[in-house]
KEKE-3310 file (N, C-alpha, C; in steps of 0.2 Angstrom, whole numbers, plus 5000, padded with zeros to 4 digits):
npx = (5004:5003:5007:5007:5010:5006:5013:5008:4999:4993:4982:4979:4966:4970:4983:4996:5001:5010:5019:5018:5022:5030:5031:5034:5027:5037:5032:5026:5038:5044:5042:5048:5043:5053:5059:5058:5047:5033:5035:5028:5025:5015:5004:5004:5004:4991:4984:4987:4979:4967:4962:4964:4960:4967:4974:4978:4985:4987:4983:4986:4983:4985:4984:4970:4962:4963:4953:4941:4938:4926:4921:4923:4927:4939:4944:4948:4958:4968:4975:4977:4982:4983:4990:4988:4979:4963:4958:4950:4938:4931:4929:4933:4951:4946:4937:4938:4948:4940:4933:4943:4937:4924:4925:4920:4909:4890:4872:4866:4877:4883:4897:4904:4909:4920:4925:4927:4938:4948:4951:4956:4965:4972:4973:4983:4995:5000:5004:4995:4983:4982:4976:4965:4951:4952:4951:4953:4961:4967:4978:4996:5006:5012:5007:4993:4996:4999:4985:4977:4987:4981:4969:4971:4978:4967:4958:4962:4972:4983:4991:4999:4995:5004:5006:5018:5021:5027:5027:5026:5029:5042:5058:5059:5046:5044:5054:5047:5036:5040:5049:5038:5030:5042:5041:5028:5028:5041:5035:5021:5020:5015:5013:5022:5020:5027:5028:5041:5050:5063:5080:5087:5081:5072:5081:5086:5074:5068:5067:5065:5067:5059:5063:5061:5057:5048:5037:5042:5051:5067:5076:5076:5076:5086:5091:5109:5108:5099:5102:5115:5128:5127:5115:5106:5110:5105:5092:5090:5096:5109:5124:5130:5139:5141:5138:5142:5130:5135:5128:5117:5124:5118:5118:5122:5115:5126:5131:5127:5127:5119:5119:5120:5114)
npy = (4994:5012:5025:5042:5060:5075:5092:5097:5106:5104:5108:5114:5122:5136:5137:5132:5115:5106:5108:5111:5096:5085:5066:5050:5033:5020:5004:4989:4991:4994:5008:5022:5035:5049:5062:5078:5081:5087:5091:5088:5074:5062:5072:5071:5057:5055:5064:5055:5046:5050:5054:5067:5081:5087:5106:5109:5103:5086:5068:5053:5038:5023:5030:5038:5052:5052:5059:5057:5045:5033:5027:5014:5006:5012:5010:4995:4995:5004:5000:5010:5010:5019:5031:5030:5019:5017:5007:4992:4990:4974:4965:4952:4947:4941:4946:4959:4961:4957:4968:4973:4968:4976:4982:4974:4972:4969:4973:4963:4963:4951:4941:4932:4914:4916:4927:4925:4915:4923:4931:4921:4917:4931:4930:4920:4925:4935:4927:4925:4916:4907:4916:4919:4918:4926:4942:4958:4966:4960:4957:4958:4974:4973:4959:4968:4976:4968:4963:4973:4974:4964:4966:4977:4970:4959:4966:4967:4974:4983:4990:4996:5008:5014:5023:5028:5015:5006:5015:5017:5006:4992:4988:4975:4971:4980:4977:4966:4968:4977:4968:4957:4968:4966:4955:4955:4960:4954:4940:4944:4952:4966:4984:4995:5010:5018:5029:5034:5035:5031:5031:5021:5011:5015:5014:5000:4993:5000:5001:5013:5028:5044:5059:5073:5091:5106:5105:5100:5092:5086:5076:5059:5043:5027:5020:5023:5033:5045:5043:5049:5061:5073:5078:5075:5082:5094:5092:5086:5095:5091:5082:5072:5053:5042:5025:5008:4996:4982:4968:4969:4977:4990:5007:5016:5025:5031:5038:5055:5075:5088:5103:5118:5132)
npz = (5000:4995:5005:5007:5011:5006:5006:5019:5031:5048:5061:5079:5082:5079:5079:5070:5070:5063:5047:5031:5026:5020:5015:5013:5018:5018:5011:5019:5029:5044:5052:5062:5071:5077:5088:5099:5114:5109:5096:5086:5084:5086:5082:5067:5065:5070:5060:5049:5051:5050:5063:5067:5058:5043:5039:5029:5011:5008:5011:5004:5000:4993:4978:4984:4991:5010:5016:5012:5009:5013:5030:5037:5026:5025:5038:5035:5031:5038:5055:5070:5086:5099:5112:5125:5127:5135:5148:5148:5157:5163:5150:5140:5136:5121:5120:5119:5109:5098:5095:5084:5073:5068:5056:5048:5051:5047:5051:5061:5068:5075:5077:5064:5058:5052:5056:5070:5066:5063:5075:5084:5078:5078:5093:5094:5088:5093:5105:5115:5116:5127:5137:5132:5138:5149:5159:5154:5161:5170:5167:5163:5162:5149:5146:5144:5132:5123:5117:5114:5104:5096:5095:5084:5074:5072:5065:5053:5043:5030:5036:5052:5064:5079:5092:5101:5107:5119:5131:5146:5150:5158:5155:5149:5146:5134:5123:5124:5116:5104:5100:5095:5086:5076:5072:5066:5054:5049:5047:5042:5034:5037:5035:5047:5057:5070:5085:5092:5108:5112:5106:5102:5102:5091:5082:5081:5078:5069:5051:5043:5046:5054:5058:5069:5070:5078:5070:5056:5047:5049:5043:5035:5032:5036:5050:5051:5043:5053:5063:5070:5073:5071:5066:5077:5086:5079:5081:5094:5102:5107:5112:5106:5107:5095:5092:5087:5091:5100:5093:5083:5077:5072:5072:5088:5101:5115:5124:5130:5131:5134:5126:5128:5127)
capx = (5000:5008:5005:5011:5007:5011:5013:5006:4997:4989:4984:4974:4963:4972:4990:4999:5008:5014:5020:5022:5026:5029:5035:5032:5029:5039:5029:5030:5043:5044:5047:5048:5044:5056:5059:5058:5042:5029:5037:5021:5023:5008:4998:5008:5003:4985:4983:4990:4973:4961:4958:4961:4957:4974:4971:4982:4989:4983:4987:4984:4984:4982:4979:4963:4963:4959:4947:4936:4937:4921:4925:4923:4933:4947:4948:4950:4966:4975:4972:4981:4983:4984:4996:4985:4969:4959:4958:4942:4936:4925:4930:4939:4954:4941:4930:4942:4952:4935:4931:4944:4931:4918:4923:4916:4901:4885:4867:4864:4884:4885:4902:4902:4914:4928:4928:4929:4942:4953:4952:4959:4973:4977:4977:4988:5000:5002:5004:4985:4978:4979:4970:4955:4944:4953:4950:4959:4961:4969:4985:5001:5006:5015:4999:4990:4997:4997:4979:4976:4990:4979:4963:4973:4979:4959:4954:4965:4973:4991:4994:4997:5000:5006:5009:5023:5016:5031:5025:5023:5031:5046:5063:5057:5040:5045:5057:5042:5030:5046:5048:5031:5028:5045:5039:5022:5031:5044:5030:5016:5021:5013:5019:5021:5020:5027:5030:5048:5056:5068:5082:5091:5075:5072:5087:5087:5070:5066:5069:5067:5068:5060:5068:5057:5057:5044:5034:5045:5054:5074:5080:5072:5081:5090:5095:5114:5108:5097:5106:5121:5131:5124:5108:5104:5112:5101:5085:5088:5101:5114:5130:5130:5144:5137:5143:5135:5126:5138:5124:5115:5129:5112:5119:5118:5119:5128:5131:5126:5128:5115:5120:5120:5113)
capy = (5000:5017:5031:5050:5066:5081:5100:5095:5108:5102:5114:5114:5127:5141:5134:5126:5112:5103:5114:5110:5093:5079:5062:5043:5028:5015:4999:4982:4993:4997:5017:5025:5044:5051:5069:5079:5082:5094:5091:5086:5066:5063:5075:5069:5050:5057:5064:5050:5041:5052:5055:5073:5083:5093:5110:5111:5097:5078:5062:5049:5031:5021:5034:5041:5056:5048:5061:5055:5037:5030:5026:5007:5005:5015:5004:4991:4997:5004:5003:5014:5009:5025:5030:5028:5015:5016:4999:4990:4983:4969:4964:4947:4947:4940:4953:4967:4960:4953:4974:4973:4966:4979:4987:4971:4968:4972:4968:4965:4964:4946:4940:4926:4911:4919:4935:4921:4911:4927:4933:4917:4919:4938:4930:4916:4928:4938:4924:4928:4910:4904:4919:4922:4920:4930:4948:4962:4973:4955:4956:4962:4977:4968:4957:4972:4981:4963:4962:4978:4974:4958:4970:4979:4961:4958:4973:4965:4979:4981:4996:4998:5015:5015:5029:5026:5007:5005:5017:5015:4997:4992:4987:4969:4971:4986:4971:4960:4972:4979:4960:4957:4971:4966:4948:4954:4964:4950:4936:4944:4958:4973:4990:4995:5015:5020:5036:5030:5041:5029:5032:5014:5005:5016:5012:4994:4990:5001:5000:5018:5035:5048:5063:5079:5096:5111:5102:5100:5084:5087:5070:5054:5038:5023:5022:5025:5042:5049:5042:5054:5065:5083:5077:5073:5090:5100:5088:5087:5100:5089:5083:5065:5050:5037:5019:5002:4988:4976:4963:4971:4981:4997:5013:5018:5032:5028:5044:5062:5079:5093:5106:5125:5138)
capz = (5000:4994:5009:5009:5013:5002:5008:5025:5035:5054:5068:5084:5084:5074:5080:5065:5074:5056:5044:5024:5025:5013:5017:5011:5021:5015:5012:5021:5032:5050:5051:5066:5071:5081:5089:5105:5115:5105:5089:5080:5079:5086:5078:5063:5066:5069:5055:5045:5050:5048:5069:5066:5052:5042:5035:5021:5010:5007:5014:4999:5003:4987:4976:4987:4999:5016:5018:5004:5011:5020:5036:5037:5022:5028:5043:5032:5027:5042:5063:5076:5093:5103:5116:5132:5127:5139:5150:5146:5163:5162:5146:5143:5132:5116:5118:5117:5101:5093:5091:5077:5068:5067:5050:5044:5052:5048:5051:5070:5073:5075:5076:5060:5059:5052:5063:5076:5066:5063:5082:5087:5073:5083:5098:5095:5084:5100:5112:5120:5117:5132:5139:5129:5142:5155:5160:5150:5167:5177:5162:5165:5155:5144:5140:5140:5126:5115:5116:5109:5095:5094:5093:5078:5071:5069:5059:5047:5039:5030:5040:5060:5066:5084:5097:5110:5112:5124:5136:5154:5153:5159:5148:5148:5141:5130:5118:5122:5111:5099:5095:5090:5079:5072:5068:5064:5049:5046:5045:5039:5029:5038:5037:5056:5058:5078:5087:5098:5110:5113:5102:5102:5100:5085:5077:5081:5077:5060:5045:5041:5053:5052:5062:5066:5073:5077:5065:5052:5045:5048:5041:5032:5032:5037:5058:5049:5040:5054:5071:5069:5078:5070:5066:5084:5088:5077:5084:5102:5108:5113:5111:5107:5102:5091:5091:5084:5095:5097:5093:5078:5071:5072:5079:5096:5107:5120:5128:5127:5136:5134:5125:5132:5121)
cpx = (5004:5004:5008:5008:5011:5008:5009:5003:4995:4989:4980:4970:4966:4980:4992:5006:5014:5014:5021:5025:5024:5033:5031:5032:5032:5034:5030:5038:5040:5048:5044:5049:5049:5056:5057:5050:5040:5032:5032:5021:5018:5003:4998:5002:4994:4983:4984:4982:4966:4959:4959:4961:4965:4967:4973:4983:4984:4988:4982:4986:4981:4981:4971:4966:4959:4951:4941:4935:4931:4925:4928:4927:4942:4949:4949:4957:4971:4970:4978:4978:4987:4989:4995:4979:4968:4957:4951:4938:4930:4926:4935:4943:4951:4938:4933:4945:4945:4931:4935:4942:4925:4920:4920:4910:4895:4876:4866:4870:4886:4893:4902:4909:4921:4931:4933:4937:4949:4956:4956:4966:4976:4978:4984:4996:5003:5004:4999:4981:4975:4976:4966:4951:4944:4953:4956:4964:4966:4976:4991:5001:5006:5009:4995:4990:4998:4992:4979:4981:4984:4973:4964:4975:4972:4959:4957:4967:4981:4993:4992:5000:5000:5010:5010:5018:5021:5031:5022:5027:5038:5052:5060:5052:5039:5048:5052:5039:5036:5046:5044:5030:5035:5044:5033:5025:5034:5039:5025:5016:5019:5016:5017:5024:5022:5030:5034:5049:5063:5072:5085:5086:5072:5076:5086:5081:5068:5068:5070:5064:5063:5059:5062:5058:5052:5040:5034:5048:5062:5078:5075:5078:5084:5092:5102:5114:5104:5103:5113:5123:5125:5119:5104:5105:5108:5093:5083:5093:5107:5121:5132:5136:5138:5140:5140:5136:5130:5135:5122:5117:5124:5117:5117:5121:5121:5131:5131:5126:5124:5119:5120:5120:5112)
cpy = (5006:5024:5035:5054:5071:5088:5098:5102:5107:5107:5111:5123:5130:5139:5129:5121:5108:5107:5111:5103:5086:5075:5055:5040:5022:5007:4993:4983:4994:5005:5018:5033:5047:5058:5072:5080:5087:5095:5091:5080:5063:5064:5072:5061:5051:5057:5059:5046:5044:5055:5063:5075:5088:5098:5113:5104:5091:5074:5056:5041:5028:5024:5040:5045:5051:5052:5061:5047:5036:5026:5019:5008:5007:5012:4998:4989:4999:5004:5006:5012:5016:5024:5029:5025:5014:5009:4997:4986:4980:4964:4956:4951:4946:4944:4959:4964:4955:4963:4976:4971:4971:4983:4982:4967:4972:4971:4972:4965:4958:4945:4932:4921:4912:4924:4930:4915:4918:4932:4928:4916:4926:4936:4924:4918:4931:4935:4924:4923:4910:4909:4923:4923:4924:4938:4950:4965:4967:4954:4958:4967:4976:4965:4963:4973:4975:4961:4968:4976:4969:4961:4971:4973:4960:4958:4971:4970:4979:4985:4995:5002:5012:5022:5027:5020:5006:5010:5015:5007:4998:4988:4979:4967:4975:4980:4968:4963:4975:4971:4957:4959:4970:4958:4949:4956:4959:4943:4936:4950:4964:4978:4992:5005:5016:5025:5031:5037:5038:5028:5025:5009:5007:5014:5004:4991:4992:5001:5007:5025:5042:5055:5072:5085:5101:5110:5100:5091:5087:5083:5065:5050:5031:5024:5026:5032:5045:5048:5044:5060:5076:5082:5075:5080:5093:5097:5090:5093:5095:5085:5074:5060:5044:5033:5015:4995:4984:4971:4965:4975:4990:5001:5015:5022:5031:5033:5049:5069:5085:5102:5113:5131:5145)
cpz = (5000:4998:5010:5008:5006:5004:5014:5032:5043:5061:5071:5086:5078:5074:5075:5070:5069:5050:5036:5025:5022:5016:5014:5015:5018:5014:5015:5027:5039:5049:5058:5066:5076:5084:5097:5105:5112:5099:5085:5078:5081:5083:5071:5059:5066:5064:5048:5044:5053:5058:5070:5059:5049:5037:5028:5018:5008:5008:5010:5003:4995:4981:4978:4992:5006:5020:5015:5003:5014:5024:5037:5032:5022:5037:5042:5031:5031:5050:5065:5083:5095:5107:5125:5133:5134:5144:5150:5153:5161:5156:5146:5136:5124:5113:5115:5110:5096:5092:5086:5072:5065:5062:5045:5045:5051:5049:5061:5074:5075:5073:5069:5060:5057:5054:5067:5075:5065:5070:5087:5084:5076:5088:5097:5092:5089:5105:5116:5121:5124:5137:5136:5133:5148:5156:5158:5157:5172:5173:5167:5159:5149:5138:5137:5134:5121:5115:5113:5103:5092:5089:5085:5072:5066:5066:5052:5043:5038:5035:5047:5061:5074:5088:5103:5112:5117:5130:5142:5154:5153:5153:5143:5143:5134:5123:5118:5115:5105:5094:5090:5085:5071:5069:5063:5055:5046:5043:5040:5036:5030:5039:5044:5054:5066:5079:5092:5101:5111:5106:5099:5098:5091:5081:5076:5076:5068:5058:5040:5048:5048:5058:5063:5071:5074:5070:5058:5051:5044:5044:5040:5032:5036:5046:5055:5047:5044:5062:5070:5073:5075:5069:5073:5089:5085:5080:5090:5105:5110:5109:5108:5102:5101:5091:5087:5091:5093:5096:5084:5074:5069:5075:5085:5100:5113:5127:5127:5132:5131:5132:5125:5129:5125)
residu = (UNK:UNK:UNK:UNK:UNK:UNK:UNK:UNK:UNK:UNK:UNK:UNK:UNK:UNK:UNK:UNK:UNK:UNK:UNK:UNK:UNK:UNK:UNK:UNK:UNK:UNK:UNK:UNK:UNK:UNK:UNK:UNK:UNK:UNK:UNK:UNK:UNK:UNK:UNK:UNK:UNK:UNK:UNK:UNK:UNK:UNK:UNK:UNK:UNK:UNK:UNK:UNK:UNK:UNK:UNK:UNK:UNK:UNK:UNK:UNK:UNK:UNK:UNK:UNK:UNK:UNK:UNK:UNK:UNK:UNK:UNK:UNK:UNK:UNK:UNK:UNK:UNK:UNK:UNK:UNK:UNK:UNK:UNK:UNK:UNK:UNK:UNK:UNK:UNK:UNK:UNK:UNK:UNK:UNK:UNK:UNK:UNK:UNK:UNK:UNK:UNK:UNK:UNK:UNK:UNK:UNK:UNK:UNK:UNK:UNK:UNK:UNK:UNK:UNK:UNK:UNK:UNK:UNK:UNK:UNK:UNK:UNK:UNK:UNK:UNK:UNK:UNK:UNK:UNK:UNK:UNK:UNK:UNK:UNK:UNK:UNK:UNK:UNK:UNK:UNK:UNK:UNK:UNK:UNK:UNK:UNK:UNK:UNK:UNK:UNK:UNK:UNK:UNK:UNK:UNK:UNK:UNK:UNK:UNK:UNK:UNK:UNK:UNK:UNK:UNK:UNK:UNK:UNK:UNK:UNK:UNK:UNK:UNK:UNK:UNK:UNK:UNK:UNK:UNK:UNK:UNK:UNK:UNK:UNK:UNK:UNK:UNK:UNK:UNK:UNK:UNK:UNK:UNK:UNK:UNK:UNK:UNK:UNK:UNK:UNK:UNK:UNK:UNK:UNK:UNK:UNK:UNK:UNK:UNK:UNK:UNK:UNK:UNK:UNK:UNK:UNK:UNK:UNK:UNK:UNK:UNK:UNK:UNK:UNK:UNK:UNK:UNK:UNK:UNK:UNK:UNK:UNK:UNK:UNK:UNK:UNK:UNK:UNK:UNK:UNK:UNK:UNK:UNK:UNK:UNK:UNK:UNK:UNK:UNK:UNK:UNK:UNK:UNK:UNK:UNK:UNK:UNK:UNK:UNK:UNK:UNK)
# end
């Protein structure tokens, strides 16, 4: 699926928080957004899928502006998991990832046998089998947040945006979910869209960077062409030496000092 933006407007209110900007997602790739707090990758990743509205610009997917898509069909095509879902109490694990079905149901909403056969294919893609029938809210973070992938799994769509899905969890579970989406991508061919703050994890995991500032896009590219010394100094302010992962041979920043303006 070919998605990109061109001349790219997006405010809140009257406040332009993305300015002019054009960019590709590569297909079948893992890209991550990268950049300091109130950059606009968020609103950026929003905009991508339609949950706010831009005021300049267009964001084509296919051919088609997304704002000229009916709803149900354009969640055919991509989900987003958010950066704070909401914890579903009462909910079993089933329930919650059998709502990524609902762009193709219609009628009275009955879930039919192949909702039910492709809910069982997200949980077990996830690792989630053996709790299908247990409460969302009884997880651990970790689970938590691969039920929701699972949800997204569902929906069946090439595309998965994610915002900061490794928030709020510890190192451990952070690789658990990094891992997945890097399987789900290597197995199943999905392009994987995520806002990272962590700079390592984006290097490691993606496949392409995309590097931002005051709403702008500073650098596109490669962990090796964005994770660099003066590229990191015009992003973040800071001073930083770049090495490579003695494991995976990715750049990684290994230490950095706050630069003093």
């Amino acid at each position: 699926m070919r998605l990109y933006t061109m001349n790219l407007d997006i405010a809140y209110d009257e406040k332009i928080i993305v300015k002019n900007l054009s960019v590709t997602i590569p297909d079948r790739k893992i890209t991550a957004i990268i950049g300091p707090n109130g950059c606009g990758k968020s609103t950026l990743l929003k905009a991508l899928t339609r949950i706010i509205p831009y005021k300049k610009g267009q964001v084509i997917l296919d051919g088609k502006e997304i704002i000229k898509e009916n709803t149900k069909e354009l969640a055919k095509k991509m989900a987003i998991l958010p950066q704070t879902p909401e914890n579903p109490r009462g909910l079993t694990v089933a329930e919650l990832v059998s709502y990524g079905r609902f762009p193709y149901q219609s009628g009275m909403g009955r879930l039919t046998k192949l909702d039910k056969e492709i809910i069982d294919w997200a949980l077990d893609a996830t690792g989630l089998l053996p709790y299908k029938h247990q409460a969302v809210d009884a997880l651990s973070g970790g689970q938590r947040q691969r039920a929701w992938i699972a949800m997204a799994l569902a929906q069946d769509t090439d595309i998965i945006f994610l915002d900061e899905p490794t928030t709020y969890l510890d190192i451990a579970h952070q690789l658990e979910v990094l891992e997945l989406l890097e399987r789900l991508n290597k197995e199943e061919g999905r392009t994987i869209v995520m806002v990272l703050h962590d700079l390592n994890q984006a290097a490691r995991f993606a496949h392409y960077l995309i590097a931002m500032k005051d709403g702008k896009i500073v650098k596109t590219g490669t962990s090796e062409e964005v994770i660099e010394k003066a590229v990191l100094k015009e992003i973040f302010q800071i001073d930083a030496v770049v090495g490579r992962d003695p494991i995976t041979q990715k750049p990684m920043c290994y230490t950095y000092n706050l630069i003093r303006m």
